[in-house]
N, C-alpha and C positions, 0 to 999 in steps of 0.2 A: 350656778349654772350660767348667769349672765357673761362672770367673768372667764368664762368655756368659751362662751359664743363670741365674745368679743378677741380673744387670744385665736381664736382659730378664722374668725372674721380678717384679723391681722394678716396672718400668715397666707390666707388667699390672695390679698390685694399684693402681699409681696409675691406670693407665686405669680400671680396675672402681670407683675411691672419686670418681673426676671422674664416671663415668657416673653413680654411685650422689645425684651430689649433683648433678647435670643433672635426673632426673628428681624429684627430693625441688624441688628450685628450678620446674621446671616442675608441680607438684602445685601449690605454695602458688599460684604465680600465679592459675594456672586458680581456683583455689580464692575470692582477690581477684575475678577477674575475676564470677566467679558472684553474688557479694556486691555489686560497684558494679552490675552490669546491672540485678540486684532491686531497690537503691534507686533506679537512675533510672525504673524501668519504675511503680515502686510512687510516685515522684513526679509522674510523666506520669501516671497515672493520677487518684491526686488531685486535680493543674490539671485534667485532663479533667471529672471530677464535679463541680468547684465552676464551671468554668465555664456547666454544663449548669444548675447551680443558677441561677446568676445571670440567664443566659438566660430557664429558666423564669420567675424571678419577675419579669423585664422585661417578660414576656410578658402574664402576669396572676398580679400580687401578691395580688391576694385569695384563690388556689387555691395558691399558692406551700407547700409544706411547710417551705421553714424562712422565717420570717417575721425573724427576727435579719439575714439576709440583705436585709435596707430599708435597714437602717440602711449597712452594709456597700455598698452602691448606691449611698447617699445622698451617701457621705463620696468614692466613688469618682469619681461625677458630676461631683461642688461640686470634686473637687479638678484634674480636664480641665479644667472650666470656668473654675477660675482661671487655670490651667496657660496655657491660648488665651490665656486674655487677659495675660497677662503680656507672652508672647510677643507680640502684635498692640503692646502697648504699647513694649516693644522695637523694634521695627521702625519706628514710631511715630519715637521717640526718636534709630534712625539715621539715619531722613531728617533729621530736627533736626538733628543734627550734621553731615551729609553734604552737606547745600544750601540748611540753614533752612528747606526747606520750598520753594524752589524749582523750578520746572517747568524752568527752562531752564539751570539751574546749569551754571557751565563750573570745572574744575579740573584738577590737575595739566598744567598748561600745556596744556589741551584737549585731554589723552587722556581725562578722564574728563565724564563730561554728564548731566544729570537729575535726579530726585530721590533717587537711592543711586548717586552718582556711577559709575558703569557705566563700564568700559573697551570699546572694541568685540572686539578679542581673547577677554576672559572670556566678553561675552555672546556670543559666536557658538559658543566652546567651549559655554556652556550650553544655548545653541540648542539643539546639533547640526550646524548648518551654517554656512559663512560668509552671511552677508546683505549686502543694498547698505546704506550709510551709510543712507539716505533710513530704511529698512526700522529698522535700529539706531536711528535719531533718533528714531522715530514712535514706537518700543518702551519707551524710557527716560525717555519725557517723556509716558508715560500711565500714570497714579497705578496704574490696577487693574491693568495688566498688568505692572508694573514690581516692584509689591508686593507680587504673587502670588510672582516670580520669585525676587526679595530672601528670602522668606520659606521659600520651599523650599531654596534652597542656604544661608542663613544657618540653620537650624534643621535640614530637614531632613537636608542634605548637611553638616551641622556644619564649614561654610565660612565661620566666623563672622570667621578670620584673613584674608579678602578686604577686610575694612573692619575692622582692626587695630587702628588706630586712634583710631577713635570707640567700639571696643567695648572697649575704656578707656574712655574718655571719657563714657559712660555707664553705665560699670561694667559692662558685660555681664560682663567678662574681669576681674578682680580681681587 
């Protein structure tokens, strides 16, 4: 019986040093935890005032309170705007490779057509729906609407591996 009471005497003092260190482990956390929220909260908040900054001085720079904030605009501006244009020149450059600049390009043994040689599969997936051939040909083979589409799933939908390819080929992809 003694050695009941002493086995089970055991296993209390481990129960009471495992709880003892569940709740020591459950402190620090909480404790972590308290500490990232404040830096994310104290970082959102930051983005939040410099954006309001920036706003304001878009608004009207002459009233702007931090006037440092121009240059900061300036560099932000010039640097989208190059940004666009890279990108426009890219696109530029896949039809180059894609069709030479052809309207009625035919490739991969006439699954693909136009000027970013366009599969009908992909472009209907991009549509949203399937379309009649007629509908897909008229689409592929009109500069503005073909370029708009190229440009949103090659940059925006970072589907630049759909024309693989040529983005080697133009170095997009290094």
């Amino acid at each position: 019986m003694k050695q009941y009471q002493k086995k089970q005497s055991n296993n209390l003092i481990k129960f009471n040093n495992n709880v003892q260190t569940s709740w020591i482990t459950l402190f620090w956390l909480v404790i972590a935890s308290v500490f990232v929220g404040l830096y994310l909260l104290t970082a959102a908040v930051d983005n939040f005032i410099l954006i309001n900054e920036v706003e304001a001085y878009q608004t009207d720079p002459e009233t702007s309170q931090n006037q440092d904030l121009g240059q900061v605009v300036q560099i932000i501006t010039t640097t989208e705007h190059n940004a666009e244009m890279a990108r426009k020149q890219t696109i530029l450059d896949l039809m180059g490779c894609e069709s030479t600049g052809k309207k009625h390009a035919v490739g991969d043994n006439g699954d693909s057509i136009g000027y970013f040689q366009w599969q009908k599969p992909t472009f209907d997936e991009k549509i949203g729906y399937e379309t009649t051939y007629q509908y897909y040909y008229d689409y592929v083979t009109n500069y503005d609407k073909i370029s708009k589409l190229t440009y949103e799933v090659f940059f925006e939908q970072d589907e630049w591996w759909r024309w693989e390819n040529c983005s080697y080929k133009i170095e997009y992809k290094n």
